[in-house]
PDB file of the backbone (N, CA, C, O) and the ligand in Angstrom, with CONECT records:
HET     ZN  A 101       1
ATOM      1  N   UNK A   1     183.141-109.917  76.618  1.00  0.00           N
ATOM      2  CA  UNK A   1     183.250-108.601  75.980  1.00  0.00           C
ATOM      3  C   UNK A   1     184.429-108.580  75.011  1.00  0.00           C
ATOM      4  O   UNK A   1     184.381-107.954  73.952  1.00  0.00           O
ATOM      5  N   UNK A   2     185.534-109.314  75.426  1.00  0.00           N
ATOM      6  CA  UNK A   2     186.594-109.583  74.364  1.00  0.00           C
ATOM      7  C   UNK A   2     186.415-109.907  73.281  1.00  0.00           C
ATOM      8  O   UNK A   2     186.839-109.200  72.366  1.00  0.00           O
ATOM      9  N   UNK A   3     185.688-111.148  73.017  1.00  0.00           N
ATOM     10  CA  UNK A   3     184.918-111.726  72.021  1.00  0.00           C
ATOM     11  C   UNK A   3     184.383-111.213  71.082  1.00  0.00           C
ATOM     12  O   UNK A   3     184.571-111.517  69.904  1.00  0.00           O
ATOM     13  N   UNK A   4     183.322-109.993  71.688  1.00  0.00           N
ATOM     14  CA  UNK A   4     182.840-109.420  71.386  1.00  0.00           C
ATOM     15  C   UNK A   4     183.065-108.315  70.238  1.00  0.00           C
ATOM     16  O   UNK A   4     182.392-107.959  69.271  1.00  0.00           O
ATOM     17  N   UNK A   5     184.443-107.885  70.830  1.00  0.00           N
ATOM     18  CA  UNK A   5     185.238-107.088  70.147  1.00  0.00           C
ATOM     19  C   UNK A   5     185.751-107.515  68.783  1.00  0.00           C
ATOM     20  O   UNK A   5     185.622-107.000  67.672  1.00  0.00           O
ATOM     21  N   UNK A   6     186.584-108.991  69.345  1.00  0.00           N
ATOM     22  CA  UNK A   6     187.331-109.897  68.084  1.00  0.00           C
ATOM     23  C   UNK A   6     186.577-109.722  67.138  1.00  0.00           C
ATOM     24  O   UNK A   6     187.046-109.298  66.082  1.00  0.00           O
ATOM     25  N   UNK A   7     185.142-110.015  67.270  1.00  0.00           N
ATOM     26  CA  UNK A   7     183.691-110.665  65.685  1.00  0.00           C
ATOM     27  C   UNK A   7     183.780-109.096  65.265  1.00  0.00           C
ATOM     28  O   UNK A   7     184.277-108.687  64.216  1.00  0.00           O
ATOM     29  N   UNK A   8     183.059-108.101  66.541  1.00  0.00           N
ATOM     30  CA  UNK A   8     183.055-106.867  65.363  1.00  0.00           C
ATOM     31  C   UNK A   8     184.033-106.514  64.473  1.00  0.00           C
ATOM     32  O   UNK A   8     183.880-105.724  63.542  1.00  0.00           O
ATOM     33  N   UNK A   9     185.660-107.458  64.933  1.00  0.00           N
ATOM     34  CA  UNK A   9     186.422-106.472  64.254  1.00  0.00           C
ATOM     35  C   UNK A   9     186.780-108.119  63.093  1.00  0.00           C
ATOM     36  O   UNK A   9     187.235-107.879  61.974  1.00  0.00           O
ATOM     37  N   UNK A  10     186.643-108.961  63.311  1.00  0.00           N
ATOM     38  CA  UNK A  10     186.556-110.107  62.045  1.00  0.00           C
ATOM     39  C   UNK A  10     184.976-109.752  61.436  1.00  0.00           C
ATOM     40  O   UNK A  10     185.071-110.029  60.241  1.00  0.00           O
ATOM     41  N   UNK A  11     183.957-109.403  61.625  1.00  0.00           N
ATOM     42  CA  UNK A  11     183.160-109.176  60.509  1.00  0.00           C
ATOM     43  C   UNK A  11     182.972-107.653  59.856  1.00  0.00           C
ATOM     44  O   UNK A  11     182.028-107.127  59.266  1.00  0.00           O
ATOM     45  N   UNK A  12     183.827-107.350  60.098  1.00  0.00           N
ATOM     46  CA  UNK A  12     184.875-105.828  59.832  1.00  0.00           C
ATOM     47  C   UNK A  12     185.555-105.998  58.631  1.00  0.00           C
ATOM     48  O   UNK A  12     185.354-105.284  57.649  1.00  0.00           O
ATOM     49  N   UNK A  13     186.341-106.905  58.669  1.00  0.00           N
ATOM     50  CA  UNK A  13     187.627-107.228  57.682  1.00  0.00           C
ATOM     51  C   UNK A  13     186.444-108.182  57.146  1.00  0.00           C
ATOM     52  O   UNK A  13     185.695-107.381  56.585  1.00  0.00           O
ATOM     53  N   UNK A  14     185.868-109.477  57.016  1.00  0.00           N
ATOM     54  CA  UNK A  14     184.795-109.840  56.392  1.00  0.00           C
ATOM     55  C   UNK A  14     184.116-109.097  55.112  1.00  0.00           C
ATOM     56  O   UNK A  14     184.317-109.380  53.931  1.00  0.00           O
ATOM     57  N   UNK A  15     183.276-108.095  55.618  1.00  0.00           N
ATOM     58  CA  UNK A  15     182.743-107.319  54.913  1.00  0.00           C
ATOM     59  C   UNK A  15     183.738-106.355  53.951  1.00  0.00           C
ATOM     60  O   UNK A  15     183.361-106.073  52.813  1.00  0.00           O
ATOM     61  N   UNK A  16     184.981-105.884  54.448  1.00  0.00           N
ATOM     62  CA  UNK A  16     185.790-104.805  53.676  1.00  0.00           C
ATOM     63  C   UNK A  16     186.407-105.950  52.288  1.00  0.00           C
ATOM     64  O   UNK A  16     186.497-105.517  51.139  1.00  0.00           O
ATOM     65  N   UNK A  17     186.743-107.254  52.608  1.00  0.00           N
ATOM     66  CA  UNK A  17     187.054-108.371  51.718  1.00  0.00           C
ATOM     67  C   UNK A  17     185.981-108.310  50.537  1.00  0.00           C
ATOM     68  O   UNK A  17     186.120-108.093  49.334  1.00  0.00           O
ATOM     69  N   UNK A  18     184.749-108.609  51.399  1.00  0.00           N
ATOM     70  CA  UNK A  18     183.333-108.670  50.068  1.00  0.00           C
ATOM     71  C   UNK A  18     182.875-107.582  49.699  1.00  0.00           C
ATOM     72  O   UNK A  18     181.909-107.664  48.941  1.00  0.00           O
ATOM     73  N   UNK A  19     183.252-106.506  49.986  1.00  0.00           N
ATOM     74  CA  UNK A  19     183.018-105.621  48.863  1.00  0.00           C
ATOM     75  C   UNK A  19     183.901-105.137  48.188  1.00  0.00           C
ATOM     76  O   UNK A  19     183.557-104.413  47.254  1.00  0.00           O
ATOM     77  N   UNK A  20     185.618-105.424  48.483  1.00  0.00           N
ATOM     78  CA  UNK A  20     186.581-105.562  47.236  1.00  0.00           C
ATOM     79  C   UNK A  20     186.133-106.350  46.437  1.00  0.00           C
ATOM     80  O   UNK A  20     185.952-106.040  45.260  1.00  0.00           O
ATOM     81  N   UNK A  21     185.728-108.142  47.182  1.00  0.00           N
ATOM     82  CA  UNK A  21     185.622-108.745  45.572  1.00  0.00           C
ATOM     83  C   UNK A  21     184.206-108.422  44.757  1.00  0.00           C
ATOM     84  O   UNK A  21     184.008-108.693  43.573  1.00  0.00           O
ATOM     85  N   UNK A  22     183.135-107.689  45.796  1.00  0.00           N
ATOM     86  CA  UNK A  22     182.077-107.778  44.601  1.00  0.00           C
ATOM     87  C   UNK A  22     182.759-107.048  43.349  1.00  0.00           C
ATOM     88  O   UNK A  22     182.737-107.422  42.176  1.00  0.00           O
ATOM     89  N   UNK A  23     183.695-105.311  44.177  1.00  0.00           N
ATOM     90  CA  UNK A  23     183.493-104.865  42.237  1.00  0.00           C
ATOM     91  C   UNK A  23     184.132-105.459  41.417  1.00  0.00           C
ATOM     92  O   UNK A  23     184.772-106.506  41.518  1.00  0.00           O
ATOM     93  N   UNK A  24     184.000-104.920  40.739  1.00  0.00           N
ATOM     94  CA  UNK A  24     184.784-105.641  38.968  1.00  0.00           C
ATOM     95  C   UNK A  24     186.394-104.525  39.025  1.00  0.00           C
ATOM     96  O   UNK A  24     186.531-103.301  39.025  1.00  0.00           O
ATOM     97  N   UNK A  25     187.127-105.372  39.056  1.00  0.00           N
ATOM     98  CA  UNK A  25     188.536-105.139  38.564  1.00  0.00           C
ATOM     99  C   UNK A  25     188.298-104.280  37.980  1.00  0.00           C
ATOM    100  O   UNK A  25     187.604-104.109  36.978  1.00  0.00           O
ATOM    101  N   UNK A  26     189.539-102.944  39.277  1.00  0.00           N
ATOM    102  CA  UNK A  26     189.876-101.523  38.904  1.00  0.00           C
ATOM    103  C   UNK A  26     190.546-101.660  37.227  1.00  0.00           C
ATOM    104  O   UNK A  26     191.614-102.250  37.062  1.00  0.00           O
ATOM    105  N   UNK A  27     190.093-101.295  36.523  1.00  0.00           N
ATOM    106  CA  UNK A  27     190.696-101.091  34.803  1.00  0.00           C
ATOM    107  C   UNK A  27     192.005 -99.702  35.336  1.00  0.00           C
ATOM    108  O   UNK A  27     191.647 -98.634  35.833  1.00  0.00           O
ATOM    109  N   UNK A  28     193.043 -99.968  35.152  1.00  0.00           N
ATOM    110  CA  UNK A  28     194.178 -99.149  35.067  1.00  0.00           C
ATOM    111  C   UNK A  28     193.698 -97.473  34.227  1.00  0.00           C
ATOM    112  O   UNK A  28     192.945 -97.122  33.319  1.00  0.00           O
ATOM    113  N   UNK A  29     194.583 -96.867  35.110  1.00  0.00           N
ATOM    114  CA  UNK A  29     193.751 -95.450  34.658  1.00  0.00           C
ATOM    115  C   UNK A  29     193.833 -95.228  33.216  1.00  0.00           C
ATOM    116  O   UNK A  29     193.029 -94.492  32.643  1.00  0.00           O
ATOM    117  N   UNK A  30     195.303 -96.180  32.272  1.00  0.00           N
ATOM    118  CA  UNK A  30     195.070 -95.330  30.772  1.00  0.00           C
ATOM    119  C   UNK A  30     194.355 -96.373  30.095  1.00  0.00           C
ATOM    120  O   UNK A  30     194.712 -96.662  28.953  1.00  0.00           O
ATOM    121  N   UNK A  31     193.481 -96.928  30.583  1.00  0.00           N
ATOM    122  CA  UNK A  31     193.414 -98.694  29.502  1.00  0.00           C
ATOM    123  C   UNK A  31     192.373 -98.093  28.237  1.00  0.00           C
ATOM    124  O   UNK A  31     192.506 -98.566  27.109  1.00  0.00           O
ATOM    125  N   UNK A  32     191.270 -96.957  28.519  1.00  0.00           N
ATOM    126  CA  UNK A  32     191.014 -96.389  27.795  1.00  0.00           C
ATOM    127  C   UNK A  32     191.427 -95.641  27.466  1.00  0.00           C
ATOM    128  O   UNK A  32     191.327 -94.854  28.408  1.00  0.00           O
ATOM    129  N   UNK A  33     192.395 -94.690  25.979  1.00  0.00           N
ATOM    130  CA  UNK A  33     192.470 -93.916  25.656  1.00  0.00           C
ATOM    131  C   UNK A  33     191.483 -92.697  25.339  1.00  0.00           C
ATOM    132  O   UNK A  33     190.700 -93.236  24.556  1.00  0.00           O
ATOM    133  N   UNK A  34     191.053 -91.357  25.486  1.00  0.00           N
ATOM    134  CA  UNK A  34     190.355 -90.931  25.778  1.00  0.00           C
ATOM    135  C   UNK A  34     190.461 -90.247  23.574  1.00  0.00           C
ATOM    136  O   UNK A  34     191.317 -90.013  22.721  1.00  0.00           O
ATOM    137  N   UNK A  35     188.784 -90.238  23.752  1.00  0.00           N
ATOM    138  CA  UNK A  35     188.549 -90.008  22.387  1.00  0.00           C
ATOM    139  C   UNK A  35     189.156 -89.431  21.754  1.00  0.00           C
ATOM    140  O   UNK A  35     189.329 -88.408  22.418  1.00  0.00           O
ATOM    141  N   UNK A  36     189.812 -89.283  20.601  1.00  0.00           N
ATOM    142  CA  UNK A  36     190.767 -88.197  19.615  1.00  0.00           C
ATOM    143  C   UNK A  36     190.175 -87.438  19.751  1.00  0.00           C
ATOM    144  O   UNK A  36     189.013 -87.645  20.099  1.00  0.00           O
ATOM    145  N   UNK A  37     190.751 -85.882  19.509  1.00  0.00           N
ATOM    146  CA  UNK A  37     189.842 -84.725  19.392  1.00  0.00           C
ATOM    147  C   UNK A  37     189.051 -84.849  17.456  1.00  0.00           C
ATOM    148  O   UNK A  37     189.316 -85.365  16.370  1.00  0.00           O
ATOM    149  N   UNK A  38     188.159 -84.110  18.014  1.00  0.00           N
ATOM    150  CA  UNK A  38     187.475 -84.164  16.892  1.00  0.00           C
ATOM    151  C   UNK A  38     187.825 -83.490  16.085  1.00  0.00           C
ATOM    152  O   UNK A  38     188.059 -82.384  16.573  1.00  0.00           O
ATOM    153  N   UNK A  39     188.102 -83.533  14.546  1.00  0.00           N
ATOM    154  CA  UNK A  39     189.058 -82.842  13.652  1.00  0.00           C
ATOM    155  C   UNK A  39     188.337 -81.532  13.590  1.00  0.00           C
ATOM    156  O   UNK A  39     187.115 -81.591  13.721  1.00  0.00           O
ATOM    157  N   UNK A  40     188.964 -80.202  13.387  1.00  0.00           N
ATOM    158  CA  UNK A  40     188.844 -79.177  13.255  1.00  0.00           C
ATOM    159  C   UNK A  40     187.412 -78.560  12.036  1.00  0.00           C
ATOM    160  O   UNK A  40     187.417 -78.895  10.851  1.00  0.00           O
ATOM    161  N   UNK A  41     186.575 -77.870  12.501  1.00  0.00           N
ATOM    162  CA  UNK A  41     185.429 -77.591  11.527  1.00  0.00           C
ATOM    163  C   UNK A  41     185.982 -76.188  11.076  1.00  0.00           C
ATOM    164  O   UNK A  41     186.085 -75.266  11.885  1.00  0.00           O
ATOM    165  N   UNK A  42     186.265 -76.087  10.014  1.00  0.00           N
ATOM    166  CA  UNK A  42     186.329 -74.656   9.305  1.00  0.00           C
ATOM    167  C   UNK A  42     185.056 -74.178   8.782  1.00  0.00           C
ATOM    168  O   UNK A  42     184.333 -74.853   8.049  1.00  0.00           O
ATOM    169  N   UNK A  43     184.815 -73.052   9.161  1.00  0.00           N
ATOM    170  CA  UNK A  43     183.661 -72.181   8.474  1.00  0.00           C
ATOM    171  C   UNK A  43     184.563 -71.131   7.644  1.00  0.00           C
ATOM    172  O   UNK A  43     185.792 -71.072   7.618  1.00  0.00           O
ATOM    173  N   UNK A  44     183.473 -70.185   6.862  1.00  0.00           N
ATOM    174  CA  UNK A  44     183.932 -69.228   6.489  1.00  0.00           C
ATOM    175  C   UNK A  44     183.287 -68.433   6.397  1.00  0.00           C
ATOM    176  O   UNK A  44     182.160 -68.735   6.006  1.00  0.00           O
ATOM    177  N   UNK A  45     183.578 -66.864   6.701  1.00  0.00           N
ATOM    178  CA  UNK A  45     183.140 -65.868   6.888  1.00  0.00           C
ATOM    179  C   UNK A  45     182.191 -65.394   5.901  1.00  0.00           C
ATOM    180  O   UNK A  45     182.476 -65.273   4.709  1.00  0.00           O
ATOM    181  N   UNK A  46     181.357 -65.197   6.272  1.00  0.00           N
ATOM    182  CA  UNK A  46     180.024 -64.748   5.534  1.00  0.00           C
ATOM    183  C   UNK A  46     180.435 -63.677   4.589  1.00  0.00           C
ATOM    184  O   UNK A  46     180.428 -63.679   3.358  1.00  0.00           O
ATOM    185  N   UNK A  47     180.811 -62.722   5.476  1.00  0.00           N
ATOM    186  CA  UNK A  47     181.097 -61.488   4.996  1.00  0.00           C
ATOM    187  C   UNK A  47     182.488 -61.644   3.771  1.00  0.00           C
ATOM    188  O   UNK A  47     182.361 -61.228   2.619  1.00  0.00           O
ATOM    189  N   UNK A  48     183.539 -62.190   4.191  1.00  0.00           N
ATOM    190  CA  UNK A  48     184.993 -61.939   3.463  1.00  0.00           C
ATOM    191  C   UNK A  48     185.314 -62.929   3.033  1.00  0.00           C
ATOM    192  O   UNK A  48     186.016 -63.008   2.025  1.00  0.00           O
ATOM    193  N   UNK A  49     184.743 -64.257   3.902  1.00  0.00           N
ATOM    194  CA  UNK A  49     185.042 -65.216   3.219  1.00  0.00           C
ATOM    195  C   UNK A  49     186.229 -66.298   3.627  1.00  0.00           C
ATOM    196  O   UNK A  49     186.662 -67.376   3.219  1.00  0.00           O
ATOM    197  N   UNK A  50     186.532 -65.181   4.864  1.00  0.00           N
ATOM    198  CA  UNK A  50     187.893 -66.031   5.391  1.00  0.00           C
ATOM    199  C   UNK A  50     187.551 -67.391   6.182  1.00  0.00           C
ATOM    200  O   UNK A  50     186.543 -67.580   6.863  1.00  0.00           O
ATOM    201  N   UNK A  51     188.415 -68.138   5.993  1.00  0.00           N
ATOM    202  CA  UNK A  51     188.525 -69.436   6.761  1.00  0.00           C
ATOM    203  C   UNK A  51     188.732 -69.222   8.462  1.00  0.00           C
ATOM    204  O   UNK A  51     189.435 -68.343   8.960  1.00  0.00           O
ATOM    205  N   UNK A  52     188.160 -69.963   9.009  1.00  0.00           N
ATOM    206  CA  UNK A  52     188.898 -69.718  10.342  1.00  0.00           C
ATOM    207  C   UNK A  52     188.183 -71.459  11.444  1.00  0.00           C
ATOM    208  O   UNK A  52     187.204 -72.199  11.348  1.00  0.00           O
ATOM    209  N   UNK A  53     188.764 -71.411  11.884  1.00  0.00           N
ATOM    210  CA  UNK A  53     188.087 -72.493  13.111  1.00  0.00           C
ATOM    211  C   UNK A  53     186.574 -72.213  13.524  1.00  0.00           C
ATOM    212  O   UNK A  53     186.054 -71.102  13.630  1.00  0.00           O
ATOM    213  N   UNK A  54     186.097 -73.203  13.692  1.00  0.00           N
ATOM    214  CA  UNK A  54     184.146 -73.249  13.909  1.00  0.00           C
ATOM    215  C   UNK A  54     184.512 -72.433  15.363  1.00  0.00           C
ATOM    216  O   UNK A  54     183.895 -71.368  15.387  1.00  0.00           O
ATOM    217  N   UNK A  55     185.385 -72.648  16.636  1.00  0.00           N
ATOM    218  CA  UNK A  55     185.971 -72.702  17.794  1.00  0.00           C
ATOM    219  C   UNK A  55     185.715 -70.841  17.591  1.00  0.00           C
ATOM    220  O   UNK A  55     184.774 -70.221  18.088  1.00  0.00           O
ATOM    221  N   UNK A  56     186.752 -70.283  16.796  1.00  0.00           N
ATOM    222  CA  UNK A  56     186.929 -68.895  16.765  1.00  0.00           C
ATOM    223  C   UNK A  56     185.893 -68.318  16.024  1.00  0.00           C
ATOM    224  O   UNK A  56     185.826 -67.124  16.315  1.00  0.00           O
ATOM    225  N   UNK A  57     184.916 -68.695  15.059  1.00  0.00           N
ATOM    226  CA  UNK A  57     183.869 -67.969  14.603  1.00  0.00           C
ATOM    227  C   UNK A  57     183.032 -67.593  15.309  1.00  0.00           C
ATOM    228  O   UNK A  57     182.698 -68.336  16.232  1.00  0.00           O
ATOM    229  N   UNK A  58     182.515 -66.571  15.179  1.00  0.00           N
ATOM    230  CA  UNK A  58     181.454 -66.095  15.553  1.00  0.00           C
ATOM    231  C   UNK A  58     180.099 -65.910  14.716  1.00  0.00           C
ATOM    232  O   UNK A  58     179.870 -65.127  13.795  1.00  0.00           O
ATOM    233  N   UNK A  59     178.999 -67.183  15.513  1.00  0.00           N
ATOM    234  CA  UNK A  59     178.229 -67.070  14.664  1.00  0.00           C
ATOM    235  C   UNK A  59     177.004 -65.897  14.799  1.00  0.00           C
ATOM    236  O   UNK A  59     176.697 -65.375  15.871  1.00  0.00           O
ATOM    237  N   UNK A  60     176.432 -65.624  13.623  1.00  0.00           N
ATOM    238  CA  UNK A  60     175.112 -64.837  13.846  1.00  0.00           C
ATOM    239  C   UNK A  60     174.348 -65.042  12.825  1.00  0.00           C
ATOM    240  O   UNK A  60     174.349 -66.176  12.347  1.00  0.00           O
ATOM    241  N   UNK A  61     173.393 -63.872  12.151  1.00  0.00           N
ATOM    242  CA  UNK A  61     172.536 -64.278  11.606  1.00  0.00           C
ATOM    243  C   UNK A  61     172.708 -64.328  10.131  1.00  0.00           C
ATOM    244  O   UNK A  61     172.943 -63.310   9.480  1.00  0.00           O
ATOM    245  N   UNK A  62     172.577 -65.669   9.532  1.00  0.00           N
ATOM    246  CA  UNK A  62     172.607 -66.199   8.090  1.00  0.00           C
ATOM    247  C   UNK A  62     174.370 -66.974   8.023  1.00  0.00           C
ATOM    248  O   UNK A  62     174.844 -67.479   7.006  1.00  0.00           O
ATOM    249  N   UNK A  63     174.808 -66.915   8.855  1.00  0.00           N
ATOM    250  CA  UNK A  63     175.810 -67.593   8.784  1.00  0.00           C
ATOM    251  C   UNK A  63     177.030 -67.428  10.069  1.00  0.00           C
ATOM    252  O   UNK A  63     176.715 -67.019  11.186  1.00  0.00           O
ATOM    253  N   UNK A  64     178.394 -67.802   9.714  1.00  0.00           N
ATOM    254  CA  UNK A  64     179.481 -67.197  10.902  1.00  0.00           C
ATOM    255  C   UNK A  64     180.162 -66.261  10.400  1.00  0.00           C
ATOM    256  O   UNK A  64     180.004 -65.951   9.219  1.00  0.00           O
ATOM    257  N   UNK A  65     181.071 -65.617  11.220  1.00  0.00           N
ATOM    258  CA  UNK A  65     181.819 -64.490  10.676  1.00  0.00           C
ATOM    259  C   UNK A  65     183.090 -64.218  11.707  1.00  0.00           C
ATOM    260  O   UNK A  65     183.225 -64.188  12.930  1.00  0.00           O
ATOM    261  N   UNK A  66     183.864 -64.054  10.667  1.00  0.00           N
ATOM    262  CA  UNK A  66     185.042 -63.553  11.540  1.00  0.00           C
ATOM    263  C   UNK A  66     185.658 -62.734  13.070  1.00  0.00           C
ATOM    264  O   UNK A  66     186.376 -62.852  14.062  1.00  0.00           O
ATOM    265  N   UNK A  67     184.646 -61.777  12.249  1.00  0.00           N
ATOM    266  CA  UNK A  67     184.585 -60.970  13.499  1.00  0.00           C
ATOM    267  C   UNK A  67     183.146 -60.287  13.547  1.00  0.00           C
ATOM    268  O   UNK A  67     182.284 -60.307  12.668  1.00  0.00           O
ATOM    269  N   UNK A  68     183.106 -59.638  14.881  1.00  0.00           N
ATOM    270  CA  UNK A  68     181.804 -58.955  15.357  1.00  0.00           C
ATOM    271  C   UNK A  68     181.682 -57.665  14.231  1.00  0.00           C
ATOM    272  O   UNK A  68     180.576 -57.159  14.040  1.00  0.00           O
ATOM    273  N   UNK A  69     182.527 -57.318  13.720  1.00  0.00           N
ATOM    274  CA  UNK A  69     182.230 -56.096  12.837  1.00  0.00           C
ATOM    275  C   UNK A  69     181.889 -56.824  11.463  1.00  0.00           C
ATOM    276  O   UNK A  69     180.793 -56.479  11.023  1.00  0.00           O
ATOM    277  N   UNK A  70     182.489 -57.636  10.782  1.00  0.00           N
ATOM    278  CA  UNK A  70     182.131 -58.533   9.670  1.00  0.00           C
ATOM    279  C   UNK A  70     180.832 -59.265   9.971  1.00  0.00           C
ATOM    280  O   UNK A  70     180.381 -59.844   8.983  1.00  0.00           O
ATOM    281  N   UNK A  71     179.996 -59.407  11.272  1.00  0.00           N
ATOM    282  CA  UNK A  71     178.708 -60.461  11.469  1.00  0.00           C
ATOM    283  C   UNK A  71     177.976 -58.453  11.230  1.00  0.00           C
ATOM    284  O   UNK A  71     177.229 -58.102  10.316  1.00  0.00           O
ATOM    285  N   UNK A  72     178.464 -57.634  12.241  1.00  0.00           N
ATOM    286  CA  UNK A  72     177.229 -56.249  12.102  1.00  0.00           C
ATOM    287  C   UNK A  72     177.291 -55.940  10.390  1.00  0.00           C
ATOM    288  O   UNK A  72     176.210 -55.544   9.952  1.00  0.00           O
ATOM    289  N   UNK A  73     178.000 -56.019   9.735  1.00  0.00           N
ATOM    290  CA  UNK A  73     178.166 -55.343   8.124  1.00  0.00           C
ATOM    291  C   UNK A  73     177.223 -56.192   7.246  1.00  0.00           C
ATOM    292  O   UNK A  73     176.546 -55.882   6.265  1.00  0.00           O
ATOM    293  N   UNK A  74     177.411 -57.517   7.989  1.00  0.00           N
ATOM    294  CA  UNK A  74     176.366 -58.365   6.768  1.00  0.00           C
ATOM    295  C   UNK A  74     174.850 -58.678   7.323  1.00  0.00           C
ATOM    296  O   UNK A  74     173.888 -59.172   6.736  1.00  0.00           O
ATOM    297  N   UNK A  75     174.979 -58.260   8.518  1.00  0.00           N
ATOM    298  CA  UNK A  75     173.210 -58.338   9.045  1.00  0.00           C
ATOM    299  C   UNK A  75     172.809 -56.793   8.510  1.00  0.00           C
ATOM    300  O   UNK A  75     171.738 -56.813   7.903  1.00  0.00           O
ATOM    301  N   UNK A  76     173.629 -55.008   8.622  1.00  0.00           N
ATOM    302  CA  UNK A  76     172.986 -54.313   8.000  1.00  0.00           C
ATOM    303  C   UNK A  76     172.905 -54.374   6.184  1.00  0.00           C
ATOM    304  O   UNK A  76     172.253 -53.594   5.490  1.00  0.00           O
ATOM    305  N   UNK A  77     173.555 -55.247   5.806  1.00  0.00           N
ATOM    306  CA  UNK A  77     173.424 -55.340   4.518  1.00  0.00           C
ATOM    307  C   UNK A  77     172.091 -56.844   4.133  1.00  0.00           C
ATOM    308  O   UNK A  77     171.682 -57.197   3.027  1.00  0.00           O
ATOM    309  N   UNK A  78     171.914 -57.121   4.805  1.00  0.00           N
ATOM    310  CA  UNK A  78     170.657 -58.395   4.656  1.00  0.00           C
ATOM    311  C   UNK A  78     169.559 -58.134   5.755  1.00  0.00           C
ATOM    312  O   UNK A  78     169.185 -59.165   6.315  1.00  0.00           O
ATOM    313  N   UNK A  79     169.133 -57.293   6.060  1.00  0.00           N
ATOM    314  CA  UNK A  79     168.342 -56.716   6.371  1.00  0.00           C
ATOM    315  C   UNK A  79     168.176 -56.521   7.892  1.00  0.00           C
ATOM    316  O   UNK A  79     167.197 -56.717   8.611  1.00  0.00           O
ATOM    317  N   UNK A  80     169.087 -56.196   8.097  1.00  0.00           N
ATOM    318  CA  UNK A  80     169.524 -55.991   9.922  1.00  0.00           C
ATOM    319  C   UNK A  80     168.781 -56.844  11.239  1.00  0.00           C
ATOM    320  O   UNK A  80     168.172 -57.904  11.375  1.00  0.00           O
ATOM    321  N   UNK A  81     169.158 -55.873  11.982  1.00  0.00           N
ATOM    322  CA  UNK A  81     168.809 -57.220  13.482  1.00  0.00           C
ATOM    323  C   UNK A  81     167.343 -57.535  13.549  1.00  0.00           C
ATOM    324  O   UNK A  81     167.002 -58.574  14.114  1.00  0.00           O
ATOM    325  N   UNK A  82     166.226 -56.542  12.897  1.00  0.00           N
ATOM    326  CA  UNK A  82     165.049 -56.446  13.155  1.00  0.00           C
ATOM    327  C   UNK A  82     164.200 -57.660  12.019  1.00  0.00           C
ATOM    328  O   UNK A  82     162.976 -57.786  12.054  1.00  0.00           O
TER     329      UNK A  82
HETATM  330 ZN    ZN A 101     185.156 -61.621   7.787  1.00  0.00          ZN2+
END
């Protein structure tokens, strides 16, 4: 029964050995640098014309817009929501 014990616990350490070496070498956490951000998309406001970040526009219909009151002014002026 001793014996017994020893193998379960040598094909214990056995097995924990072969499946360290199957994987492939841990790559260090920074070895990839993680993608640049992607450069900034400027739109411009339909309505006024202003520049602003794709991020902060708000888009709607026929283009983006600054704000929610500049997207409602140029959908009732181009022929509204309908
Ligand atoms: Zn605007």
């Amino acid at each position: 029964m001793k014996y017994l014990l020893l193998l379960i616990v040598l094909a214990l350490v056995f097995f924990l050995l072969g499946v360290k070496r199957a994987r492939p070498p841990a790559r260090p956490p920074q070895a990839r640098p993680p993608a640049p951000p992607a450069p900034q998309n400027m739109v411009s406001c339909m309505q006024c014309g202003l520049h602003l970040p794709r991020d902060e526009s708000l888009p709607g219909r026929g283009g983006v817009f600054c704000s929610a009151g500049h997207r409602q002014a140029y959908e009732l002026e181009h022929g509204g929501p309908t």
